[in-house]
C-alpha positions as CSV (number, residue, x, y, z in Angstrom):
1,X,27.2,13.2,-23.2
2,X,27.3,12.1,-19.6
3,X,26.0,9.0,-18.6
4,X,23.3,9.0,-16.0
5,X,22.3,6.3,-13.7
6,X,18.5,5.4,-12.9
7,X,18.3,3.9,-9.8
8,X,15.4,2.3,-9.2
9,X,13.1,1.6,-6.5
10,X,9.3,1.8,-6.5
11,X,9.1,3.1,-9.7
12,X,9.0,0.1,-11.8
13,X,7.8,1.3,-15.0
14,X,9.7,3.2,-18.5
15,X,6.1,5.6,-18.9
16,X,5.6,8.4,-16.9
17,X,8.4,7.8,-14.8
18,X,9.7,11.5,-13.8
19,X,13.4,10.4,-12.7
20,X,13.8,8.2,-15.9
21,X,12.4,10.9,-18.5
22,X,14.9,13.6,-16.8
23,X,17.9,11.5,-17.0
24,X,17.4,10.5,-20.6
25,X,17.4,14.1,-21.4
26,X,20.6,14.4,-20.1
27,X,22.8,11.4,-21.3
28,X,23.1,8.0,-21.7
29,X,21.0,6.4,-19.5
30,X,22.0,3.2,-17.3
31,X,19.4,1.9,-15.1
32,X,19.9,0.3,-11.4
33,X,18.6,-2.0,-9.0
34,X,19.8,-2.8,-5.5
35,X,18.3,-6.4,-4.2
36,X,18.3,-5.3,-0.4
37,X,16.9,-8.9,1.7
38,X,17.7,-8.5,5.4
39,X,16.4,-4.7,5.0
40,X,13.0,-6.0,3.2
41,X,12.6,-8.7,6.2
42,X,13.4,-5.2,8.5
43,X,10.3,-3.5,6.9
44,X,8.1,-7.2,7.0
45,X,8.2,-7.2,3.4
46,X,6.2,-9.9,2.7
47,X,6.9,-13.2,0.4
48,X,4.4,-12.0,-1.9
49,X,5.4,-8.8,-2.8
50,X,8.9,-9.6,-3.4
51,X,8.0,-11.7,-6.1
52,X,5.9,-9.5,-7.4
53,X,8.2,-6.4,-7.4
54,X,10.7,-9.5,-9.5
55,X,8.2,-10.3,-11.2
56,X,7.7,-7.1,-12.4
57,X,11.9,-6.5,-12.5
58,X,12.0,-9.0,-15.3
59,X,9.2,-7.2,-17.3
60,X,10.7,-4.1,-16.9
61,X,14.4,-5.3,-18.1
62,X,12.6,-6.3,-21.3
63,X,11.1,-3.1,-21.6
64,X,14.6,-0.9,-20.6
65,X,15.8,-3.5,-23.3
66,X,13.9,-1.9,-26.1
67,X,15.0,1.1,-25.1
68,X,18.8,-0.1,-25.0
69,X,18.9,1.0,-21.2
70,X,20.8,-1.7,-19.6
71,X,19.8,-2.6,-16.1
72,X,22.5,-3.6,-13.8
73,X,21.3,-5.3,-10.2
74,X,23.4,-5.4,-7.1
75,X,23.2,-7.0,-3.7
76,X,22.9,-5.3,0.1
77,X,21.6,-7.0,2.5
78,X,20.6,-3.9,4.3
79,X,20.4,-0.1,3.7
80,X,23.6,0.9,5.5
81,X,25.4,-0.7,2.4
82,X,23.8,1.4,-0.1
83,X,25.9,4.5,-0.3
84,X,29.0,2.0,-1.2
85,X,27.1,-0.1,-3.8
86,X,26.0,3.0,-5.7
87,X,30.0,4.5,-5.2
88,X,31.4,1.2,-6.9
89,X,28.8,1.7,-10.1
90,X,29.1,5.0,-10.2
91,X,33.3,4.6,-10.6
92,X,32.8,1.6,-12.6
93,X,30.8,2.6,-15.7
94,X,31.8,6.5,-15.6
95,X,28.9,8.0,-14.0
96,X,28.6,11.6,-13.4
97,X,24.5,11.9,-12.6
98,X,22.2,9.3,-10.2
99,X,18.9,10.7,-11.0
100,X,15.9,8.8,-8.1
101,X,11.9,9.2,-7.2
102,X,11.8,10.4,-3.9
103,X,10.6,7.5,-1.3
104,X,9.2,8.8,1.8
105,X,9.3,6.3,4.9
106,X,11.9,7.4,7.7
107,X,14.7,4.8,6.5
108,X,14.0,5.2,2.5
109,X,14.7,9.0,3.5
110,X,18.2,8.3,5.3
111,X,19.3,5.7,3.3
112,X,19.0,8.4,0.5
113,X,20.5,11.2,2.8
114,X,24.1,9.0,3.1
115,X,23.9,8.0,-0.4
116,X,23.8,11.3,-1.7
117,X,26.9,12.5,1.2
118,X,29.2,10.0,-0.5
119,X,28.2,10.3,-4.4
120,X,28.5,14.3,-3.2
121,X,32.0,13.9,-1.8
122,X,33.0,12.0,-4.8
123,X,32.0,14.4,-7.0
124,X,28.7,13.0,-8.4
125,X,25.5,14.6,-8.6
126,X,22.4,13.0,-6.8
127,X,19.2,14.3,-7.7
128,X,15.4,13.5,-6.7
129,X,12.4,13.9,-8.5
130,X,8.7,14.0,-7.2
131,X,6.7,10.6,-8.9
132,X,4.6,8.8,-6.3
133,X,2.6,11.8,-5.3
134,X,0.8,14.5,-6.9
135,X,2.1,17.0,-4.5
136,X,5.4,17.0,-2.7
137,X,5.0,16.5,1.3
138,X,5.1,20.0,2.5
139,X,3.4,21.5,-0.6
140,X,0.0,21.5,0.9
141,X,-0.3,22.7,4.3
142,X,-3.1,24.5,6.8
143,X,-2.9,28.1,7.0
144,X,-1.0,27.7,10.2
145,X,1.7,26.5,7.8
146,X,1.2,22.5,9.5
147,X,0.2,19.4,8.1
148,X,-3.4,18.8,7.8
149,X,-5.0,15.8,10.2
150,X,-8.3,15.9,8.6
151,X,-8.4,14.3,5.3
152,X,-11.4,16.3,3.8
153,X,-9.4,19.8,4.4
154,X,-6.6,18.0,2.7
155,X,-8.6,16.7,-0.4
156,X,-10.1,20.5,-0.5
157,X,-7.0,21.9,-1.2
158,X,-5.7,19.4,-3.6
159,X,-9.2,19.9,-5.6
160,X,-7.9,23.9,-5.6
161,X,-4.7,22.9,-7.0
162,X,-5.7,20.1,-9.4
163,X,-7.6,22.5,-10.9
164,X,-5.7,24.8,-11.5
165,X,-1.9,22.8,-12.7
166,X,-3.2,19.2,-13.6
167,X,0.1,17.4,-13.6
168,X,1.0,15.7,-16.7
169,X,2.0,12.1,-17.6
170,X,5.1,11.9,-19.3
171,X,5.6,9.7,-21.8
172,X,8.3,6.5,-22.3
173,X,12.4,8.2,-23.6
174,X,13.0,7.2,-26.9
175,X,15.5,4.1,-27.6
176,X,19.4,5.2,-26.9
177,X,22.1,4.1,-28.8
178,X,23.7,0.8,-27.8
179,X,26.1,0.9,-25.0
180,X,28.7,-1.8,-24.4
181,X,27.3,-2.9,-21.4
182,X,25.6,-6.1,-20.6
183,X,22.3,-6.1,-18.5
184,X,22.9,-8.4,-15.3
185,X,20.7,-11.1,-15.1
186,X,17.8,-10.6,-12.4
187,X,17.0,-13.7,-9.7
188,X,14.0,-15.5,-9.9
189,X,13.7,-15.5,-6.1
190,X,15.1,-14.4,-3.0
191,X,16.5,-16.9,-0.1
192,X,13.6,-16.6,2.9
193,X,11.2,-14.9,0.2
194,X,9.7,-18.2,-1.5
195,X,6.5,-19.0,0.4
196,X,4.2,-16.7,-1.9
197,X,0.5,-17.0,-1.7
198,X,-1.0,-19.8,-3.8
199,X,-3.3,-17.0,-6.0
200,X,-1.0,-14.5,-5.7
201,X,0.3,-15.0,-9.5
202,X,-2.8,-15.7,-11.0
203,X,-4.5,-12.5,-9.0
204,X,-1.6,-10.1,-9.9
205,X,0.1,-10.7,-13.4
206,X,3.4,-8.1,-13.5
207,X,4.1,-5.9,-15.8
208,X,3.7,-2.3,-17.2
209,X,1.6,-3.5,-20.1
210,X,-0.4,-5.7,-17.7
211,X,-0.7,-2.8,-15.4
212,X,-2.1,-0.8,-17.6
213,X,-4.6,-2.7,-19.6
214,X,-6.3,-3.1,-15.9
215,X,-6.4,0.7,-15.6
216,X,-8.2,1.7,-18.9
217,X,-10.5,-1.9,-18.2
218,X,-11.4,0.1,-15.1
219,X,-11.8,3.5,-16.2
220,X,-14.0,2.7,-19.2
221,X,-15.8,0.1,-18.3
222,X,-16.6,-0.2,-14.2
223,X,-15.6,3.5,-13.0
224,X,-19.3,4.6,-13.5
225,X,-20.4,1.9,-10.8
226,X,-17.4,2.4,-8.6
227,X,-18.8,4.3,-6.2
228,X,-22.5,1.7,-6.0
229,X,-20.4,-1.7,-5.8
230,X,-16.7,-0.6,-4.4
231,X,-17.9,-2.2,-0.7
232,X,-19.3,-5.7,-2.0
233,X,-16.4,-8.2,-1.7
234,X,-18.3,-10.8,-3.9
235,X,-18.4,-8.5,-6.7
236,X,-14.9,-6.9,-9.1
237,X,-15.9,-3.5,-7.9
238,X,-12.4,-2.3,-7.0
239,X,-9.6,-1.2,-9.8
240,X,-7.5,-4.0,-7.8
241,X,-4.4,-2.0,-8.8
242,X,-3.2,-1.3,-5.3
243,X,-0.3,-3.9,-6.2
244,X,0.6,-2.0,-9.0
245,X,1.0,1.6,-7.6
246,X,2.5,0.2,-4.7
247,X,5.4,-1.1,-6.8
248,X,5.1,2.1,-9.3
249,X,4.3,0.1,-12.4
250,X,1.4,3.0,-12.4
251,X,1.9,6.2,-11.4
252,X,-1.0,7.9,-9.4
253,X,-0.9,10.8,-12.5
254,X,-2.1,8.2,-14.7
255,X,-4.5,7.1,-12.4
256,X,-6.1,10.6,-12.2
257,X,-5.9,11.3,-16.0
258,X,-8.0,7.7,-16.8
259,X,-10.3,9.1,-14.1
260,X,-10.6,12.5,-15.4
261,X,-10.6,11.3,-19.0
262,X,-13.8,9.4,-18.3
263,X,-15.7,11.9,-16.3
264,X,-15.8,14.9,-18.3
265,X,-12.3,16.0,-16.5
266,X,-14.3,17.0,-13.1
267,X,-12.8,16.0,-9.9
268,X,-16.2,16.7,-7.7
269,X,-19.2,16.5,-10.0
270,X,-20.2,14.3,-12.7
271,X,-19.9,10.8,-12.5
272,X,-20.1,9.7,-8.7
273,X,-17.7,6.4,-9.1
274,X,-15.4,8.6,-11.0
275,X,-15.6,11.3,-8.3
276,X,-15.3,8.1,-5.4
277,X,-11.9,7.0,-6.8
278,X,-10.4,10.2,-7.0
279,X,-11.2,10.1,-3.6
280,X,-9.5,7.1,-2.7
281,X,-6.4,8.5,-4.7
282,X,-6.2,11.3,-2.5
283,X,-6.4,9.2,0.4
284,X,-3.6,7.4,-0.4
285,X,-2.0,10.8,-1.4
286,X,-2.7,12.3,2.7
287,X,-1.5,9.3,4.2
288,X,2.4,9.6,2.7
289,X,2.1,13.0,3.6
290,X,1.2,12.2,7.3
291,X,4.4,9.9,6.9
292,X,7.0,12.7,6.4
293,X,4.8,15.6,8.7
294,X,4.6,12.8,11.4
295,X,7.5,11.2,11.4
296,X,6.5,8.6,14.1
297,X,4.0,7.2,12.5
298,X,7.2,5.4,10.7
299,X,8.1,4.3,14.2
300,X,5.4,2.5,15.0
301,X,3.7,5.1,17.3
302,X,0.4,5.9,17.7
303,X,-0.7,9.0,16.0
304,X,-2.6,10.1,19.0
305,X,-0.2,9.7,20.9
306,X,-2.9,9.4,24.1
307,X,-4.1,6.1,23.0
308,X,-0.4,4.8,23.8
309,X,-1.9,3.9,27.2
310,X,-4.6,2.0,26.1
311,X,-4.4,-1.3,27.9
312,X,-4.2,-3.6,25.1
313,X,-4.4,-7.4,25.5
314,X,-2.0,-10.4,25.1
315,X,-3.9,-13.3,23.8
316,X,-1.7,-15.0,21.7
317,X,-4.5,-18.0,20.7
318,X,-7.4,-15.2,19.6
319,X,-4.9,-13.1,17.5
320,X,-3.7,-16.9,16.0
321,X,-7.1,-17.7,15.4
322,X,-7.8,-14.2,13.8
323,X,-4.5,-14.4,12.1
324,X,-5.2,-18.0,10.7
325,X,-9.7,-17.2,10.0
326,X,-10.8,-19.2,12.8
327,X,-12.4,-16.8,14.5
328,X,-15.7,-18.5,14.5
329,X,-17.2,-15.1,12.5
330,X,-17.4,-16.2,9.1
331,X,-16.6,-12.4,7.3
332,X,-13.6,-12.2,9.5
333,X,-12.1,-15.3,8.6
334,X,-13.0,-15.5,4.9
335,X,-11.6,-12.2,5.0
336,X,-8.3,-13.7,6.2
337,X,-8.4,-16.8,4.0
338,X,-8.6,-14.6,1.2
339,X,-5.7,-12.5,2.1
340,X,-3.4,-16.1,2.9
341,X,-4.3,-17.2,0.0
342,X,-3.7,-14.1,-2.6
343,X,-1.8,-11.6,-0.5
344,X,-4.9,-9.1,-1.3
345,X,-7.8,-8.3,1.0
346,X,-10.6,-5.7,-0.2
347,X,-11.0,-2.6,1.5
348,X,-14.2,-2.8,3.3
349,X,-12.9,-6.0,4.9
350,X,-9.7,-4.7,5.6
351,X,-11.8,-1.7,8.0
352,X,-13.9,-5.1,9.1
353,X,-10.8,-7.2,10.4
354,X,-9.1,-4.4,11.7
355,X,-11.7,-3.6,13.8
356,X,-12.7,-6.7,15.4
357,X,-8.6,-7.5,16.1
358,X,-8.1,-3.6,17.8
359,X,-12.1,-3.1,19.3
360,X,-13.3,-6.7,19.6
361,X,-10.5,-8.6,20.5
362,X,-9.0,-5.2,22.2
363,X,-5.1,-6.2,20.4
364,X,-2.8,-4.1,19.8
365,X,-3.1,-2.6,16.0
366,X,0.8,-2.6,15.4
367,X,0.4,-6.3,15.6
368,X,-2.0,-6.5,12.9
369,X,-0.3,-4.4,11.0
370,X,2.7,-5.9,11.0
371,X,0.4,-9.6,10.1
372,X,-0.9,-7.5,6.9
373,X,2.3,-6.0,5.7
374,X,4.1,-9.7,6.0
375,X,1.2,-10.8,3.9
376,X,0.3,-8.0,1.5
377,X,1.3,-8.1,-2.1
378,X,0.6,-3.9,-2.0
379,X,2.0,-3.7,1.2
380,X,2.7,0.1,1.9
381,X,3.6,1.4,4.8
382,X,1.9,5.0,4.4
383,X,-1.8,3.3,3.4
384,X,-1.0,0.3,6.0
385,X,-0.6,2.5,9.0
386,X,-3.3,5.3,8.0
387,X,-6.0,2.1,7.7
388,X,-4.6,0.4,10.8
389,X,-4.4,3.0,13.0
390,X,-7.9,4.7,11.4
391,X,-9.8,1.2,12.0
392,X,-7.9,1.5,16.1
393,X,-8.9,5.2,16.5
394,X,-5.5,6.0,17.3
395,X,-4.9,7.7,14.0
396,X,-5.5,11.1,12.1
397,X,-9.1,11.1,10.5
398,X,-9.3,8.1,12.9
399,X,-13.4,6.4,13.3
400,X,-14.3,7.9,16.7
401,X,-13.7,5.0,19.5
402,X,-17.2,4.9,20.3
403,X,-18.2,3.4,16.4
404,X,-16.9,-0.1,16.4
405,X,-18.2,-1.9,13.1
406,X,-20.6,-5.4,14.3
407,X,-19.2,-7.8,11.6
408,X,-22.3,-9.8,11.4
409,X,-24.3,-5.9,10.4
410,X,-21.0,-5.7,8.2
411,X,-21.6,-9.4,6.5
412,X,-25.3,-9.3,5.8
413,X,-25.3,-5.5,4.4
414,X,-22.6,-6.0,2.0
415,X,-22.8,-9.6,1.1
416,X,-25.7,-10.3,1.2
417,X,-26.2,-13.6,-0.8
418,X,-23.3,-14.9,1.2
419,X,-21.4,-15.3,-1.8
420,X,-18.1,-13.6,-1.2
421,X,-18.4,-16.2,2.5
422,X,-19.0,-19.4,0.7
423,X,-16.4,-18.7,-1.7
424,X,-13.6,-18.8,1.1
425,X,-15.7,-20.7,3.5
426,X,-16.5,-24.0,1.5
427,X,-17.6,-25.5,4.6
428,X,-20.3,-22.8,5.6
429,X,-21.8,-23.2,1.8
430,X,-24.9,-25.6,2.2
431,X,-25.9,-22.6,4.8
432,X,-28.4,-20.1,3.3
433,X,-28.8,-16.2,3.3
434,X,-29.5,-15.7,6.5
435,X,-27.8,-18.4,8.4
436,X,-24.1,-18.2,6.7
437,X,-23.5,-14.5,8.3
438,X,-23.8,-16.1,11.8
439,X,-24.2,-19.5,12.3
440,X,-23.7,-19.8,15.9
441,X,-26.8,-17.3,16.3
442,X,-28.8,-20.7,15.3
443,X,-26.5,-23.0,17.0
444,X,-24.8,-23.9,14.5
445,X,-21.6,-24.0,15.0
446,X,-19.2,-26.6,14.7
447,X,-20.9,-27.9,11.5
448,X,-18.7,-29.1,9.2
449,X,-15.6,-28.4,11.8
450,X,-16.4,-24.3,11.5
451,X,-15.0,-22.6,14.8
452,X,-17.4,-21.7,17.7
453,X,-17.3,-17.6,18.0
454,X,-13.6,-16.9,20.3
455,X,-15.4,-13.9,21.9
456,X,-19.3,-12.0,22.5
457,X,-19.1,-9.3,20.0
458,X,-21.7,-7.3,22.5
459,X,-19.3,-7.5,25.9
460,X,-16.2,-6.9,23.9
461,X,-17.8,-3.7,22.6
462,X,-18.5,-2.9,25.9
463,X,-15.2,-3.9,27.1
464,X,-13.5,-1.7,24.3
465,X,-15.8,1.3,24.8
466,X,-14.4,1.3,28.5
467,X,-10.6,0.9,27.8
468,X,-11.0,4.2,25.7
469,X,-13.6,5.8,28.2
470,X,-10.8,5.4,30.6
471,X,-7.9,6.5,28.8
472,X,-5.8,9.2,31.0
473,X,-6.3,12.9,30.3
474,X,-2.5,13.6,29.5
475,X,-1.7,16.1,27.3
476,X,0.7,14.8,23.6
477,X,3.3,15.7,24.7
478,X,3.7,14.2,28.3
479,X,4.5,10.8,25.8
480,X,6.7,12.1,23.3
């Protein structure tokens, strides 16, 4: 039989892993990684999720192990060096087949392109497989034959087809026989990649086995609340296994199947937590495919492309201050704390931070998304940019300019005891209920060296309403 290689990139997992389970039908399977630095400080990789994706590279080694699928690693420092690095394997250990999960971001799609030109030319097969979607990009499109901008005509159609060809989970290959070839040994670090969040190990153990005793602890026992306790940040209301489908140690099928499996196999009725993280799925489903059906999204544009002239502000100390949670608005900053500290923020606060940074403090969103994804241990740049620019209202499915979230309404609504705020905010704890939300209300700031408020929440509304109000009437394309 021919031997196959498995190159591997967000796919970090031996079950239900579509690229793997073809090419161990088809031959002897050798499995590859390519450690890529400069390119991973191109994207704003952060610390933390390199460590987690090795981490996780060590897990999965043991696993291939079992399987006697050796995993070889090589080094290029950027993408531009792939095409060769795959070549040289390829010639060295007989390869006639590199089998890959399709990646979606503008440079993941033309590093792929020139890799599979010069395998081609050499005479070796290069073939992709759909695995971090349910539906290929493409596959679900408005009548008009586009790509839809509104995410509940989107999630419509992928109820329609769901229902009707429920993709399956595939399960782990069988063992091989040996091969004679050694498994490389895997760093435990990267040079410029060692200042990882403090929590970040404890919060994210890696993998498969890890991964997935989360997902069925979810599904059976705190899906059926989902939807009542998802927005508290004091409370473990989230699956908290964005890290883990970022990295593909879960696959979004098996996501879907734990849901379905616990809810009767209904998508839109039955239970309504079950039904609220199918949702979320999906969201994270529309937002790749707004990545490949608008491409410059990936390029750092807005996705209205109007909002480009939005006058945003340079105020390097505010955006340190938001950057560092010394904002003097205690659910910002212990918002930020908690992401410094674990490379994870919940989602409610994401929508919080992001708001007061693009409405409040009128910056420009790339910058904070850029501060997230150097910072993220599920950094992803599909989800980052749909939340970023959704939270700016320069995005599709964006929150209308006009509704700019008051953190304080935010704080006391869905923390009410204060106990997500005096669990980052040691320094606000002797404060009760009502005072911890806003302490500068009672003239309280300063106490115990907390940060007077940087800006008026009220004016800078005001102040945000008007740079939209005044946008120019130009039509999309005038700034293409």
């Amino acid at each position: 039989m021919t031997r196959q290689l498995l190159w591997l990139r967000s796919d970090l997992r031996i079950h239900d892993n579509t690229a793997l389970h073809a090419a161990a039908e088809r031959g002897p399977v050798i499995a590859f990684y390519l450690l890529s630095p400069q390119q991973w400080r191109e994207h704003d990789d952060a610390p933390g999720k390199i460590d987690f994706w090795l981490r996780n590279l060590h897990e999965l080694q043991r696993d291939l192990q079992r399987l006697n699928i050796p995993l070889l690693v090589r080094t290029a420092q950027d993408w531009s060096q792939a095409p060769q690095a795959l070549l040289a394997v390829c010639r060295e250990h007989g390869i006639t087949a590199v089998r890959v999960n399709e990646e979606y971001g503008i440079n993941e799609s033309r590093r792929d392109q020139a890799v599979q030109r010069t395998l081609e030319a050499a005479g070796i097969a290069f073939q992709r497989y759909l695995d971090q979607l349910l539906f290929a990009p493409g596959s679900v499109l408005t009548r008009g034959g586009g790509y839809f901008q509104v995410f509940s005509q989107f999630r419509k159609v992928c109820y329609q087809r769901l229902a009707t060809a429920l993709p399956p989970c595939l399960p782990a290959p069988r063992a091989q026989a040996p091969l004679a070839i050694v498994s490389d040994p895997l760093p435990e670090h990267i040079d410029g990649f060692q200042d990882i969040p403090p929590l970040a190990r404890e919060f994210w153990p890696a993998g498969e086995r890890a991964a997935r005793a989360r997902l069925a602890t979810f599904a059976e026992d705190e899906l059926r609340r989902y939807h009542a306790v998802r927005d508290l940040p004091a409370v473990e209301g989230t699956s908290r296994l964005s890290p883990y489908l970022a990295s593909g140690v879960l696959s979004p099928r098996q996501c879907l199947h734990a849901a379905l499996s616990n809810n009767g196999g209904e998508f839109e009725t039955g239970n309504p937590g079950a039904v609220a993280w199918i949702n979320e799925l999906l969201w994270r489903e529309f937002y790749k495919h707004i990545l490949v059906g608008y491409p410059r999204v990936s390029r750092h544009r807005a996705f209205r492309l109007e909002t480009e002239a939005l006058p945003w502000r340079d105020a390097p100390a505010e955006l340190e201050a938001w950057q560092q949670g010394r904002t003097g608005i205690p659910i910002v900053d212990a918002a930020m704390r908690q992401l410094l500290a674990s490379g994870w923020m919940h989602n409610r606060l994401r929508m919080v931070v992001a708001m007061f940074l693009t409405k409040n403090l009128l910056i420009d969103w790339r910058v904070g998304e850029r501060w997230f994804m150097r910072h993220l241990i599920d950094g992803d740049l599909a989800a980052n940019n749909g939340g970023w620019q959704w939270s700016a209202s320069t995005g599709t499915d964006a929150a209308p300019y006009f509704r700019i979230f008051n953190p304080l309404s935010q704080s006391a609504k869905f923390d009410p005891q204060g106990r997500f705020l005096r669990y980052w905010l040691p320094e606000l704890a002797h404060l009760d209920d009502r005072a911890i939300h806003d302490p500068a209300s009672l003239g309280l700031f300063g106490v115990s060296g907390y940060a007077k408020p940087i800006v008026d929440l009220a004016l800078s509304r005001e102040r945000a309403l008007a740079a939209f109000q005044n946008l120019p009437k130009k039509l999309a394309a005038d700034l293409e």
